[in-house]
C-alpha positions as CSV (number, residue, x, y, z in Angstrom):
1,X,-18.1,8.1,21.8
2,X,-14.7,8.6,20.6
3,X,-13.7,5.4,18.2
4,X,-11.3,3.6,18.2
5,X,-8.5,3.6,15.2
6,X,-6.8,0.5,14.9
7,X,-4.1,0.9,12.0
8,X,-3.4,2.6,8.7
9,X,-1.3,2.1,5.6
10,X,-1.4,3.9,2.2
11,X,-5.1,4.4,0.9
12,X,-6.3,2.5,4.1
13,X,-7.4,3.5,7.3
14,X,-9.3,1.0,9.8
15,X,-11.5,2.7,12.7
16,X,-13.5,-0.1,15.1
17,X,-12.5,-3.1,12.5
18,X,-14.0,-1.2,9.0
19,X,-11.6,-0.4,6.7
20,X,-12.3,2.7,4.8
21,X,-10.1,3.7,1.6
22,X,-11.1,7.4,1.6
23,X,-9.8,10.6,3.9
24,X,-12.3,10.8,7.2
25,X,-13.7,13.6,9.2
26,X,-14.5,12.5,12.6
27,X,-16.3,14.7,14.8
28,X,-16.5,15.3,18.8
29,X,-19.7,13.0,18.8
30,X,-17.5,10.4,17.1
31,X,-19.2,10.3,14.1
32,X,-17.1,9.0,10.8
33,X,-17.4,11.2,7.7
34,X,-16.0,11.5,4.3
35,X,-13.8,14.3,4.1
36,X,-14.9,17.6,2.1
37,X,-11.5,17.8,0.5
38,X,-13.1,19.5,-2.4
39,X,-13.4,22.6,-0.4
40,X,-9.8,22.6,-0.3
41,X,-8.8,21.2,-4.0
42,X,-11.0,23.7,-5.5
43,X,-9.1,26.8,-4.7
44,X,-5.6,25.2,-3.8
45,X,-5.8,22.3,-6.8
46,X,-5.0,19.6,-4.3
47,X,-6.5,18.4,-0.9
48,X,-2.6,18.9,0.8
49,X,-3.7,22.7,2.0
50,X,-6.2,23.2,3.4
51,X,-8.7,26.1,2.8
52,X,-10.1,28.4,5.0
53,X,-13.4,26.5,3.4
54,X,-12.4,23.0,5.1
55,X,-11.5,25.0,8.2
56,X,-14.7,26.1,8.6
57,X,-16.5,23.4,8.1
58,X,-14.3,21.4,10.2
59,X,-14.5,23.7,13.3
60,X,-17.0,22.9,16.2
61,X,-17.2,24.9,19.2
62,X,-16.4,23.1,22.3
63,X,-13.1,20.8,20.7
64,X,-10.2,21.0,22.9
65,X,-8.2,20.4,19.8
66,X,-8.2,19.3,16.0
67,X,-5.7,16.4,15.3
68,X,-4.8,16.6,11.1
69,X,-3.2,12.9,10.4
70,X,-1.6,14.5,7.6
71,X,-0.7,11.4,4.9
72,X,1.4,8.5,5.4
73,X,4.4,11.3,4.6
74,X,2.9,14.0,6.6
75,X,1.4,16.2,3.1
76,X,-1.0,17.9,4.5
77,X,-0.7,21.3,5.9
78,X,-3.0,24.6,6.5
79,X,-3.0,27.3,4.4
80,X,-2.6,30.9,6.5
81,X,-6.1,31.6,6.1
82,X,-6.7,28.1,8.1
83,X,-3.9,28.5,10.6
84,X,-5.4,31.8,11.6
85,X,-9.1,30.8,11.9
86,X,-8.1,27.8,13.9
87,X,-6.0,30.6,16.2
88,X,-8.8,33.1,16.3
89,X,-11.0,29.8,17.4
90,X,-8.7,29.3,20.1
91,X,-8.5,26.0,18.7
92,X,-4.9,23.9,18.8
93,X,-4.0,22.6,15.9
94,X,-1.7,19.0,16.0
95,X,-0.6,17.7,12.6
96,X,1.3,14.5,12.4
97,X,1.6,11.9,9.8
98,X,-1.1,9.7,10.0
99,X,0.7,6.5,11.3
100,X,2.0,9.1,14.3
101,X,-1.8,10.5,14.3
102,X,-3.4,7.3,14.6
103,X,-1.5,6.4,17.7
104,X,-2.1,10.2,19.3
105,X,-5.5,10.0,18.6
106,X,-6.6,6.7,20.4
107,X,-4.4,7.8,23.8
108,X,-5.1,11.4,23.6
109,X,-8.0,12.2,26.4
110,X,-8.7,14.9,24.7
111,X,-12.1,15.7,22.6
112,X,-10.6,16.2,19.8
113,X,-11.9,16.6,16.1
114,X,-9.8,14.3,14.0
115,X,-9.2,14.7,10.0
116,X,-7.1,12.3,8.2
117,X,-5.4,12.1,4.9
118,X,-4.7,8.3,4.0
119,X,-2.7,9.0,1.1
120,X,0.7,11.3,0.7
């Protein structure tokens, strides 16, 4: 079940009344994880591009899209080798900052994998 994101703010987000101070992975089956940002900070020296690393780890097979909330000032962006795994996936790509991303995410119908940066 896809939950349910009620609001965000910087270093805050809140999904089904938990607040949680750290970026989030959530996958088709709805389940909340920390983000692997590491797999992007180590070769890029910040978690604001992200790695063909983070991109695979991310992907699932049978998404209809991947939603990036990308920071409170929209940050967050792919690197080329991302944007082109994502494209050879066949996988849409929607980044938004994450106030706009929140919103999109709770009305979209779509089964979507949803990553959000709560910071920049």
């Amino acid at each position: 079940m896809k939950p349910r994101l009620s609001g965000t703010g910087f270093g805050w987000i809140d999904i089904e009344g938990e607040r949680i101070s750290h970026d989030i992975l959530i996958r088709l089956d709805g389940k909340v994880t920390k983000r692997k940002k590491k797999l992007s900070k180590e070769i890029y020296g910040t978690s604001h591009t992200l790695s063909l690393a983070e991109a695979e780890y991310i992907y699932q097979e049978g998404a209809e899209g991947l939603l990036i909330g990308a920071g409170q000032f929209g940050r967050v962006r792919l690197s080329p080798e991302a944007a082109s795994f994502f494209q050879d996936k066949g996988l849409p790509v929607t980044i938004l900052p994450t106030p706009q991303a929140v919103k999109y995410w709770n009305e979209s119908p779509e089964k979507l994998i949803g990553l959000f940066h709560i910071t920049c």
